[in-house]
C-alpha positions, 0 to 999 in steps of 0.5 A: 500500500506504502509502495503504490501510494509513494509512486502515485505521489512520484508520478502525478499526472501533469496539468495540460497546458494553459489550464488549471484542473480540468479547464483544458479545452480551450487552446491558447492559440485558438484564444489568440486567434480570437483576440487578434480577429476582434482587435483587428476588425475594430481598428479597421473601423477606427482607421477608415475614419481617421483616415477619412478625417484627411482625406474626405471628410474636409471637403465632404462635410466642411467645404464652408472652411478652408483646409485647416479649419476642415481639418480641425472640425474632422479631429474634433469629431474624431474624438468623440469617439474616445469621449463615448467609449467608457460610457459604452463600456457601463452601459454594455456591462450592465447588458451582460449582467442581465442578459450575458456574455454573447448579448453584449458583444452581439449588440456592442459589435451591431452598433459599432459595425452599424455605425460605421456602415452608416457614414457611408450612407450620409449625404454631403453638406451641400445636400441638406447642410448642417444636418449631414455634420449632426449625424457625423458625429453621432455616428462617430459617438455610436462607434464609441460607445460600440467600442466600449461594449465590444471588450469580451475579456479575452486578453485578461483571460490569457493574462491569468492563464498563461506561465509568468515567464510568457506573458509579456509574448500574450501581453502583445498578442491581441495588439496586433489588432491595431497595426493590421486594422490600420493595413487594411483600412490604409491599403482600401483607400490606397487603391481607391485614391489611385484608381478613382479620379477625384470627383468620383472618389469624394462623391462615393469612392470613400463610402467603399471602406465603410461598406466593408466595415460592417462586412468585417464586423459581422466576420469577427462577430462569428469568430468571437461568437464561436468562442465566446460561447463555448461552455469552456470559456465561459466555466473559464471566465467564471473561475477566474471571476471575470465577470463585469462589476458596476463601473460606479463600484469600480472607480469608488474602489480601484479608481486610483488603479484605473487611472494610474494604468492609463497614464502608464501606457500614455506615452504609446497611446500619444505616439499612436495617432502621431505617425497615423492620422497627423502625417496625412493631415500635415502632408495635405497641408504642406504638399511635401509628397503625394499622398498616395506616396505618404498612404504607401509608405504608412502601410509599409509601417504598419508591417513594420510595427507588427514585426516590433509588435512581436518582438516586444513580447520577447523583449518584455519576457526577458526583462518585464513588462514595466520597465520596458514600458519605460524604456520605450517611453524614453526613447519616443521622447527622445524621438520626438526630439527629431519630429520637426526636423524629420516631419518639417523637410522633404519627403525622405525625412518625413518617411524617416519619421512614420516608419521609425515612428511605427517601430516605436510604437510596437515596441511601446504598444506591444505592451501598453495593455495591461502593464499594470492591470495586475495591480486590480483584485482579480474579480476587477480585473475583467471590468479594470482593464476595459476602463483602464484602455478606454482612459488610455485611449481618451488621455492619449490619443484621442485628441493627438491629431486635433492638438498636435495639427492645431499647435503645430499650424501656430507654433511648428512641429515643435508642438508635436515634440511636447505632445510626446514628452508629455506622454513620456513623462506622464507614463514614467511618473505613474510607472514610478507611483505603480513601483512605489505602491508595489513596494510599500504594499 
């Protein structure tokens, strides 16, 4: 009896891989999988707006202004999105807790592909006025709150699932959504501005990308669906205690641990909009290089900041995901040292500045997502970390092009240079306040 205790105890049988007990159905990759779909298909629709911003929405929705004036009028709308997302994300947690998991991201994916498909309907100014600005930004208002409800707890899941010395590589996964999103959108109206004459594309060739919006919302739906619904997943989330906590409970008690999450990763959210949607609003402005040159050169980035993106994960596993969030910090400070030299000359240099720019952002952006939610209790941390990004997002990056064009058309480039020392400084002093916390606790 002795015998065959001792060998039972010397020969467990080992746990499968990325479960604890019998949770074992679920494979990290087809995770993954998810994370990467979803992510990308809401930054397409994300970016087929910004882009539109430059590229139509001035002359479309605006001819009454001059192009500055246009262009700012488009950022402001831009960011109300931003603005709308944490109160997408309340009200979409409280549509799970009543009616579920699938109800919530089945609405929430509805509104932001529905919103998004339905600027491709508007009518310009010229047909009925002002109107057609009211319902442009009440559409951009809807993807927000679209956005904010489209947060299934994928990324947190693998967070608390996969070993401590790979998590920096999971960390990075579901922010590949971001520079795939921004190839396909870029690459759409890359192909439409060359091979539409200019009429024929202000009139209804930009209304092409936000059709396939709603087409690649419903694809991503599906694939998230598939899983999401699974009684694995869901048997996961519930012992993980993933489940959404009333956003006014959340801020009454990890308020400080939002907040200090979003300004950790401002400096990577403040470099976001800076070498996607600015270049193509300084460019049109100072006809430094064609357009269809610029929109080339961005997607060549955005290939470039998925390699960055992945390596981030290697990088953050080897020395952690804090500081290599303040590493890269500093380094897009000392990067937007160079942005008025590079963005104020020729067309090289201002190649120079987009494609160095994406490098950074995903080596910083790899790992802006949850760098600091392992500070939440973890039943917050399904709801933290949604709120912790939608903060980010509105902090950092929602006004970037509308602040840095403005400034900068006043007072030069060197207005985007204090933009991202701003973000640099603030992400290195709440990394700072995180570790003095961590210390003292």
């Amino acid at each position: 009896m002795s015998s065959g205790a001792n060998h039972q105890a010397a020969s467990p049988v080992p746990p499968e891989p990325f479960s604890r007990g019998h949770r074992s159905r679920i494979a990290p990759e087809e995770i993954a999988v998810g994370v990467v779909v979803g992510r990308a298909s809401e930054y397409f629709d994300f970016f087929v707006f910004g882009i539109a911003s430059v590229l139509v929405f001035p002359r479309v929705f605006f001819p009454f202004a001059d192009h500055l004036h246009g262009l700012l009028y488009a950022f402001t709308i831009f960011s109300f999105a931003f603005i709308a997302r944490p109160f997408g994300t309340a009200f979409f947690m409280t549509v799970q807790r009543r009616w579920g998991r699938s109800v919530k991201l089945t609405a929430a994916l509805f509104a932001l592909g529905t919103a998004t498909a339905g600027m491709a309907f508007l009518p310009n100014y010229e047909s009925i006025g002002v109107l057609s600005i009211y319902l442009l930004a009440f559409f951009r208002a809807v993807q927000g709150i679209g956005f904010g409800g489209s947060w299934d707890g994928l990324p947190s899941l693998l967070a608390l699932n996969v070993p401590p010395h790979r998590r920096g590589w999971y960390a990075m996964i579901g922010q590949l959504g971001a520079p795939i999103g921004f190839l396909i959108a870029a690459g759409l109206f890359l192909f439409l501005h060359m091979s539409l004459g200019t009429d024929d594309f202000l009139g209804w060739g930009w209304r092409y990308p936000f059709y396939v919006a709603f087409a690649v919302n419903v694809v991503a739906l599906f694939a998230r669906l598939r899983l999401v619904v699974t009684h694995e997943y869901t048997e996961m989330l519930e012992e993980d205690q993933l489940e959404p906590i009333s956003t006014r409970e959340m801020v009454r008690s990890q308020g400080y641990n939002i907040f200090l999450g979003a300004f950790a990763s401002l400096a990577s959210y403040a470099l976001f909009h800076i070498v996607t949607v600015f270049p193509l609003s300084w460019v049109s402005l100072q006809n430094p290089q064609d357009m269809d040159n610029m929109l080339t050169v961005q997607m060549l980035g955005a290939v470039v900041a998925m390699v960055f993106t992945v390596l981030s994960g290697r990088i953050a596993d080897r020395i952690g995901r804090r500081t290599t969030l303040g590493l890269f910090a500093v380094l897009i400070g000392v990067f937007s040292l160079f942005a008025p030299f590079l963005m104020g000359h020729d067309a090289d240099h201002q190649d120079v500045f987009i494609v160095v720019g994406f490098a950074l952002l995903g080596l910083s952006y790899g790992q802006a997502a949850g760098s600091v939610t392992s500070n939440f209790e973890q039943r917050f941390r399904y709801t933290g970390a949604a709120l912790t990004t939608d903060f980010a997002w509105l902090f950092g990056a929602a006004f970037a092009p509308l602040v840095a064009l403005g400034l900068s058309s006043l007072f030069g480039l060197v207005a985007v240079t204090g933009y991202l020392l701003s973000g640099m400084l603030c992400t290195l002093l709440a990394l700072r306040i995180n570790k003095l916390l961590a210390t003292r606790d």
